[in-house]
Structure formats: structure tokens, C-alpha cells
C-alpha positions as CSV (number, residue, x, y, z in Angstrom):
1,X,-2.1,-15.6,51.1
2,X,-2.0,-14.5,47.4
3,X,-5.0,-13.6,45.6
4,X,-5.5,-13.0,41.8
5,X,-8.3,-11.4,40.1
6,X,-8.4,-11.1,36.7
7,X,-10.8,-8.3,34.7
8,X,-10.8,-7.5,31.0
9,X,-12.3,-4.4,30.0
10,X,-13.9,-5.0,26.0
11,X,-14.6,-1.2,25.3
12,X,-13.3,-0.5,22.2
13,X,-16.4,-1.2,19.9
14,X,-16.0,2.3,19.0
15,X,-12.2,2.6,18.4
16,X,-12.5,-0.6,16.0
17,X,-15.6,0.9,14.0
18,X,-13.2,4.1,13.5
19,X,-10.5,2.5,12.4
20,X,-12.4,0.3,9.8
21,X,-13.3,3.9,8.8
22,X,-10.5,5.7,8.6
23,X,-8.7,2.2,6.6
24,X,-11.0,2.6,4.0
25,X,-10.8,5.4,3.2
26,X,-6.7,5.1,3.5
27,X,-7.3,2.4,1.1
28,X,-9.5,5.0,-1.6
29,X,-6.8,7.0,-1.3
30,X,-4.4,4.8,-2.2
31,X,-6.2,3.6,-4.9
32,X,-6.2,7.2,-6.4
33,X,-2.3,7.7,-6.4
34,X,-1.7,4.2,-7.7
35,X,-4.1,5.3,-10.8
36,X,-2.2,8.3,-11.5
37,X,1.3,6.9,-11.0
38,X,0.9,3.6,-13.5
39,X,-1.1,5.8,-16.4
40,X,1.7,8.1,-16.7
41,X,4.5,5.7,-15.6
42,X,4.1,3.6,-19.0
43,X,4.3,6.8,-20.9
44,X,7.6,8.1,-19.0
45,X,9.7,4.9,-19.5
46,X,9.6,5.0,-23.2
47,X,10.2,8.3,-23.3
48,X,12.9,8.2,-21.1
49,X,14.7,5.4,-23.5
50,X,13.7,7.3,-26.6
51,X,15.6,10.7,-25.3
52,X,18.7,8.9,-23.5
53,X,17.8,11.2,-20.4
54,X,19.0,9.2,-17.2
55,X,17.0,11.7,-14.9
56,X,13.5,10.6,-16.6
57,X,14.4,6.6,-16.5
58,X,15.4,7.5,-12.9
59,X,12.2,9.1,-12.0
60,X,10.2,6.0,-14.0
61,X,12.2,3.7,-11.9
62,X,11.1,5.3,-8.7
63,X,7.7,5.7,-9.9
64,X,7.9,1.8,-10.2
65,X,8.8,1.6,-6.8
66,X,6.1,4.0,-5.7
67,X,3.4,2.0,-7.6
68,X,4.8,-1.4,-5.7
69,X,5.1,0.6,-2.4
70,X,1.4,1.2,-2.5
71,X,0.3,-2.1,-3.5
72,X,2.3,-3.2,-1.0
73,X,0.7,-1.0,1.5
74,X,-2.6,-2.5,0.4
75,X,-2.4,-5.7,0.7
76,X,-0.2,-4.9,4.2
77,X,-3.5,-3.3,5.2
78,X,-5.8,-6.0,4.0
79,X,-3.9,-8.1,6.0
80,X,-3.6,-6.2,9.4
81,X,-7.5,-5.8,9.2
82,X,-7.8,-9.8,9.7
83,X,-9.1,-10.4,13.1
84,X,-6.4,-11.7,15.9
85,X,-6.6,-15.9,15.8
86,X,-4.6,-18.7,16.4
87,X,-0.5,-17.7,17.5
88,X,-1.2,-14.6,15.8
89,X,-2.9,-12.7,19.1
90,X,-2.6,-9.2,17.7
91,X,-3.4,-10.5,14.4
92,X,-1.4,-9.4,11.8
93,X,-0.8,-5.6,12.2
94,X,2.6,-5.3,12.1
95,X,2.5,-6.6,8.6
96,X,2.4,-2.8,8.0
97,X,5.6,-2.3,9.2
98,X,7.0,-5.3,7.1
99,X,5.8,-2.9,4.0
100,X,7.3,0.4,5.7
101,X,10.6,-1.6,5.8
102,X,10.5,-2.9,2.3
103,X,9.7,0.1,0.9
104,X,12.9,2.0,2.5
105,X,14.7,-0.7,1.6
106,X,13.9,-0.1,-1.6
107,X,14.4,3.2,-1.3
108,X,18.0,3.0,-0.3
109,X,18.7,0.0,-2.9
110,X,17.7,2.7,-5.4
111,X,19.5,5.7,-4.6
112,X,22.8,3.7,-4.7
113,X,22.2,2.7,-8.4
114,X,21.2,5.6,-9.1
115,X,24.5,7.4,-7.9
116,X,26.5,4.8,-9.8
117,X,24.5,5.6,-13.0
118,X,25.1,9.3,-12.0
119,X,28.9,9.6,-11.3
120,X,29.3,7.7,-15.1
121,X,26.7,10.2,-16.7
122,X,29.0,12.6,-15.3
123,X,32.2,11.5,-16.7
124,X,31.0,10.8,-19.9
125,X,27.3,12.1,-20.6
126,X,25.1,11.6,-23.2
127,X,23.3,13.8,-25.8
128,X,20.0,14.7,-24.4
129,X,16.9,16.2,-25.4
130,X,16.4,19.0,-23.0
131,X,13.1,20.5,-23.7
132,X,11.3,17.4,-24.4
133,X,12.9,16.1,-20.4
134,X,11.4,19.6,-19.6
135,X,8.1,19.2,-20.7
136,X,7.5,15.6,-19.8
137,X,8.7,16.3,-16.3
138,X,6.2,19.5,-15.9
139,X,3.3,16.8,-17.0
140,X,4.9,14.3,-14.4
141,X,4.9,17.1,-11.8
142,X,1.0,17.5,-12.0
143,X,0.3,13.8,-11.8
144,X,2.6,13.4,-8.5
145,X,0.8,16.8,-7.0
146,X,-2.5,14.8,-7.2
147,X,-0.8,11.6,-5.9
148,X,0.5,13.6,-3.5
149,X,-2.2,14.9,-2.5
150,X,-4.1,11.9,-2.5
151,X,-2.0,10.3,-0.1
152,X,-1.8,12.9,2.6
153,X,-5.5,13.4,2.8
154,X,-4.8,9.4,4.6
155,X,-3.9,8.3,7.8
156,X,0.2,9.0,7.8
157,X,0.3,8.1,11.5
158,X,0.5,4.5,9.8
159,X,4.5,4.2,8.7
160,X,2.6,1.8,6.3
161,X,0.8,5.0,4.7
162,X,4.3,7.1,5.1
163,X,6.1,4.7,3.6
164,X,4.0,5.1,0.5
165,X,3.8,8.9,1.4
166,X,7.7,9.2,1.2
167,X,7.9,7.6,-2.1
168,X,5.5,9.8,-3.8
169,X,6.7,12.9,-2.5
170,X,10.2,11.7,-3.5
171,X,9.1,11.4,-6.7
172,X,7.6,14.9,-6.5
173,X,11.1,16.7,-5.9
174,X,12.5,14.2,-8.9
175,X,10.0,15.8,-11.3
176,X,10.6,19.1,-10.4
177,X,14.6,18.7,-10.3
178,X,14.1,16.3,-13.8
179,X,12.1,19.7,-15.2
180,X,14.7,22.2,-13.8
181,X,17.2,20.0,-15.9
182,X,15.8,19.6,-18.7
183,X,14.8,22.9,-19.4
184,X,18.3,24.0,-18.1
185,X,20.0,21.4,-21.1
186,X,18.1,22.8,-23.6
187,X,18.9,26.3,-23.0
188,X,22.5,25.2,-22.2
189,X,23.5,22.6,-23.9
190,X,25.5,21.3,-20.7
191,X,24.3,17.8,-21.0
192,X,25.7,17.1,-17.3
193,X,22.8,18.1,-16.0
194,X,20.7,15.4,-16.6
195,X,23.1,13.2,-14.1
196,X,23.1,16.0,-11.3
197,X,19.2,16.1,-11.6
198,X,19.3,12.4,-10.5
199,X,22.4,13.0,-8.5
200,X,19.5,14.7,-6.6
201,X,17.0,12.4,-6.9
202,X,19.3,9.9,-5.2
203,X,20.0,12.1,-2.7
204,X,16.5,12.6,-1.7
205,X,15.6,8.4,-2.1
206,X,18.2,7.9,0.4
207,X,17.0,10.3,3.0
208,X,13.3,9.3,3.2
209,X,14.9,5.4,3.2
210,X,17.0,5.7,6.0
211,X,14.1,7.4,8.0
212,X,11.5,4.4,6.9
213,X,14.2,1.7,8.2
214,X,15.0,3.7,11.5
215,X,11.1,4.3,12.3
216,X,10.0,0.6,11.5
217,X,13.0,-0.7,13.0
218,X,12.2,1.2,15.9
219,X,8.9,-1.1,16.2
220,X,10.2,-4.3,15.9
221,X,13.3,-3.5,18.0
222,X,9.9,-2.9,20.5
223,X,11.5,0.7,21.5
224,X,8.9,2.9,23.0
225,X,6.5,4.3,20.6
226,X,7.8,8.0,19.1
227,X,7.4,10.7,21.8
228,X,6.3,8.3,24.5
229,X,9.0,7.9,27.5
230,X,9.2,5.6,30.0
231,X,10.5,7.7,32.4
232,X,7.6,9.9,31.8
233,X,4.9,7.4,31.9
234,X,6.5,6.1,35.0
235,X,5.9,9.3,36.5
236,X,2.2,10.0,35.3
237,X,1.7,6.6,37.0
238,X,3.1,7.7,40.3
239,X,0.8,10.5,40.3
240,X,-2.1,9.0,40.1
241,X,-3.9,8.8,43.6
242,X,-3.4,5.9,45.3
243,X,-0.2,4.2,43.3
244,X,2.7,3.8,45.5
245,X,5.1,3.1,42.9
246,X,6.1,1.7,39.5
247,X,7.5,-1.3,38.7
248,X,8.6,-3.8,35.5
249,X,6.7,-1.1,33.4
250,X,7.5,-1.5,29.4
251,X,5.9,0.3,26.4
252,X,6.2,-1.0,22.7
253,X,4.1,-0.5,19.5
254,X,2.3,-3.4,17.5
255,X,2.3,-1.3,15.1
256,X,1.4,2.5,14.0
257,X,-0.3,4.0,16.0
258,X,-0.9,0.5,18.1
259,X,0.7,1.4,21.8
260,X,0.6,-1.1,24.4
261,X,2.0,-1.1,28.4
262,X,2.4,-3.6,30.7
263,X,3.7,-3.3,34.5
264,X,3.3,-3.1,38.3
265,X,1.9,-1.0,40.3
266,X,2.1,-0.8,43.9
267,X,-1.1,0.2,46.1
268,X,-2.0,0.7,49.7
269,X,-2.6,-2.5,52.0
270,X,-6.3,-2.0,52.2
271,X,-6.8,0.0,48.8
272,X,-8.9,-0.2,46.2
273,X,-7.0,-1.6,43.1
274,X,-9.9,-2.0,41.0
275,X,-10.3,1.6,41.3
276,X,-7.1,2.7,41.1
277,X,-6.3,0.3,38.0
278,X,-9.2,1.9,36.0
279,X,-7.8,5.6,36.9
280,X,-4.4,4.8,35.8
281,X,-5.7,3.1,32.4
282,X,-7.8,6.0,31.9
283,X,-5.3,8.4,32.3
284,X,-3.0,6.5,30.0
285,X,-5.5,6.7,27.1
286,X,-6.7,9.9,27.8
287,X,-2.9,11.2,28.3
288,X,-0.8,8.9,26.3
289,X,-3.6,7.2,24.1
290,X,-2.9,4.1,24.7
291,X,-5.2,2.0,23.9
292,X,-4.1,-1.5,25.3
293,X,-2.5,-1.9,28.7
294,X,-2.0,-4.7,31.4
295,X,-1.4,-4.1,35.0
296,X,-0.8,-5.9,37.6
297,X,-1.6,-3.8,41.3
298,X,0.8,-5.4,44.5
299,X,-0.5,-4.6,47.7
300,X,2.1,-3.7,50.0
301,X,2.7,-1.6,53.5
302,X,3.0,2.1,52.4
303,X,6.3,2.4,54.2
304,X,8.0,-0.3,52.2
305,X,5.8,1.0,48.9
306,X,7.4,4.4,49.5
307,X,11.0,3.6,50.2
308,X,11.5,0.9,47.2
309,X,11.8,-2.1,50.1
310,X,9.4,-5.3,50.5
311,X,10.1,-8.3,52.5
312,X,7.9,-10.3,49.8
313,X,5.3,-10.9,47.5
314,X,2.3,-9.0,48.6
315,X,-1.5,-9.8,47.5
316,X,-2.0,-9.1,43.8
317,X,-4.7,-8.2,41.7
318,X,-4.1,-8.7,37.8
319,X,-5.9,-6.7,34.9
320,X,-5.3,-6.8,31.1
321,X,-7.2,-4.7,28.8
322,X,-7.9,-1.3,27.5
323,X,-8.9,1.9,29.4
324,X,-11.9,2.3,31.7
């Protein structure tokens, strides 16, 4: 006859306290950037209208985008702090990957406006001021260095945080081309220039967007978490003492950093799967750290274990929570 025995381990007191941590101070951080991007985003669209430069409306467009990125990742991370209730039994974590999506999105909606703006300044460009582009995009370079550094003093585990991240940095390599440009114009006069810069810049949007859409479509596609393989966890498993084999075993991240496991494992007639469950969750977090994990231990013969075949259900013992 079947038997099920159910234990939840609650041992992660610790792990939450950390994380409270480390998210508020994530959230200082943030805080910081989005003070230095929106005092000297004002300044750079009107300057960028009164000039006719292209490059500097482009980089006060994308500094737009950075300052909604972040307070996007905000309020994402207000929300995935609210305790699990209700239908929502992780809570709402993932909420951080809704803002890592929208703010490739955005990225990638960007860069394609800007390349149409940039193939007309091409064909016909307008009259810029070159040294004044020059000198406000060598004051916009140190305001993104402290923004940039801001944000990777914070957690960029979180795709939340490195979707912000991505944007700022972005916008760091705009500056700089924006300053090369400008400076280049003026000494110049090949007005042209100004639309390669943010040629450039849309170049550089639409590589960090395609990589925030591919990594947070990753997790809610509910792939295996970056770096961890199935086949690999499979075999850590196996290796454990006592675990006859693997089965049903899937791996998929909640969100950033979030990795959770679920599967079979198949034990000895007259083992101990109590013990051998709390060995293989501690080597998971200890290995893979993952920090939620639900096994299920079958007891069958060792023969039929070994060689992949079982005449039936064997006894079962079931247990859902985090490592040992």
C-alpha cells in the first residue's frame, strides 16, 4: 500500500531578511540615478531643440526612457516585496520581469525611430551647433558616470535592476558618441555627423533590447534558469548517496535570481528518504543555490531502480520546500 508523507522545511528567515536588505538598498540606488538623470534631462531637451542636433534629442529621448525604466523598476520591486496571498502563491515577483520586458521593448521601439530619423539626417542634414552638442554631451557624460555607477553598486542579478542598468549605460555610450560628434562638427563642419552619432546610439538601444527581451522571455517561457542544466542537475542528483535515479525533474525561475525544482527521485526499498531528500536539497542549494525545491522519493527494488523498469507505483514519500 501507498503511503504519503508530507514535510515542509520554513528555513529561510535568513534568506528573506537579506533580501529585504539588499532591495533596499537596490531601491537607494535607484533613487540616486533617477535624481541625476531627470535634473539634467530637462536641461538637454531644450537644448537639443534650440541647436537642431538630432544626436542630443536622441540622447534626451533615451534618457526619458531610462528615467521611466527605473521608476518602473521601482514600483516592479515594491510590488514583488508583497508577501505571497491569495492565487498569487509566489506573490508577485515576476512583476520584475514584466519591467525587464518593457523596458527592452522600449528599447527596441526606440532604436527603430531613431534609425529612421538617422537615415533622413543623412540625406539631408541640418545646420548644427557643434561645440555647444560637444560641451553639453561632456556635462551629460559625468551625470550618466554617476548613474552609472549608482546602479551597478545594486543587485544586477535582478533583470529588473539590468534592465534599468542597460538603459543607463546605453545612454553612457550616447553621450560619449553625442560628444565625439559634436566636437567633430564643429571642427569640421560635416554636419552628417550628428545623424551617425545617433546612428550609433540606435545601434547600441537595439543590442541591450534584444538581450532584455531574450533573458525575460527566457523566464516566462519557464526555461531553466541561465547556467543551470537539466541534464546536469539530473546527474548531481544521481550522485547523491542513496538516489537510484531521476525522474519528471524540471527547473524554472520565478524570477531573478528565484530558482525552483521539482521531480522524482527513486530510493532503495527499505531507505531512508527523509534523509536522502534533505541531502539532495542541500546539495541543490549549496551547488545550484536553489532555494525552493519539491521532491517526491518512490521507493522501488534497486534492480528495477537501476535499469529504468518498475512493474508499478511504489511507496512514496512527498516533500516541498527549501534546503535542509
Amino acid at each position: 500500500m501507498s503511503h504519503d508523507h508530507t514535510h515542509h522545511d520554513h528555513g529561510h528567515g535568513h534568506h528573506d531578511h537579506s533580501h529585504a536588505i539588499s532591495a533596499d538598498a537596490d531601491r537607494r540606488y535607484l533613487y540616486t540615478a533617477l535624481g541625476l538623470l531627470v535634473a539634467f534631462m530637462a536641461f538637454e531637451v531644450v537644448v537639443g531643440i534650440i541647436v537642431n542636433s538630432l544626436a542630443l534629442i536622441a540622447d534626451a529621448g533615451h534618457m526619458l526612457t531610462d528615467a521611466g525604466a527605473i521608476g518602473l523598476a521601482l514600483v516592479a520591486m515594491r510590488l514583488a516585496s508583497r508577501p505571497a496571498s491569495g492565487r498569487f502563491t509566489f506573490g508577485l515577483k515576476r512583476s520584475e520581469i514584466l519591467s525587464a520586458q518593457a523596458n527592452g521593448i522600449t528599447l527596441l521601439l526606440l532604436s527603430v525611430w531613431f534609425v529612421i530619423e538617422g537615415v533622413m539626417r543623412l540625406v539631408a542634414p541640418p545646420q548644427v551647433d557643434g561645440l555647444f552638442v560637444g560641451v553639453v554631451a561632456l556635462v551629460g557624460i559625468v551625470f550618466n558616470l554617476g548613474a552609472t555607477w549608482a546602479l551597478s553598486k545594486a543587485n544586477r542579478e535582478s533583470l529588473n535592476v539590468e534592465g534599468s542598468f542597460q538603459h543607463i549605460l546605453t545612454d553612457l555610450y550616447a553621450f560619449i558618441a553625442t560628444a565625439i560628434a559634436g566636437f567633430a562638427i564643429w571642427w569640421t563642419g560635416w554636419y552628417r555627423l550628428d545623424a551617425v552619432a545617433a546612428l550609433i546610439v540606435a545601434a547600441l538601444m537595439l543590442k541591450a533590447g534584444i538581450g532584455l527581451v531574450r533573458e525575460s522571455g527566457r523566464v516566462f517561457l519557464e526555461a531553466a534558469p541561465a547556467g543551470l542544466h537539466p541534464e546536469t542537475l539530473d546527474a548531481a542528483i544521481r550522485d547523491v548517496p542513496g538516489v537510484l535515479g531521476v525522474e519528471d525533474l524540471h527547473v524554472w525561475e520565478v524570477t531573478s535570481g528565484m530558482a525552483c525544482l521539482s521531480g522524482d527521485i527513486l530510493v532503495g526499498t527499505n531507505a531512508d528518504c527523509h534523509a536522502i531528500r534533505r541531502a539532495v536539497q542541500t546539495m541543490l542549494h549549496d551547488d545550484f543555490k536553489i532555494e525552493h525545491s519539491t521532491l517526491q522519493a518512490e521507493h522501488v527494488a534497486d534492480d528495477s531502480a537501476r535499469i529504468g523498469t518498475r512493474e508499478g507505483p511504489g511507496d512514496s514519500c512527498v516533500f516541498a520546500g527549501g534546503h535542509a
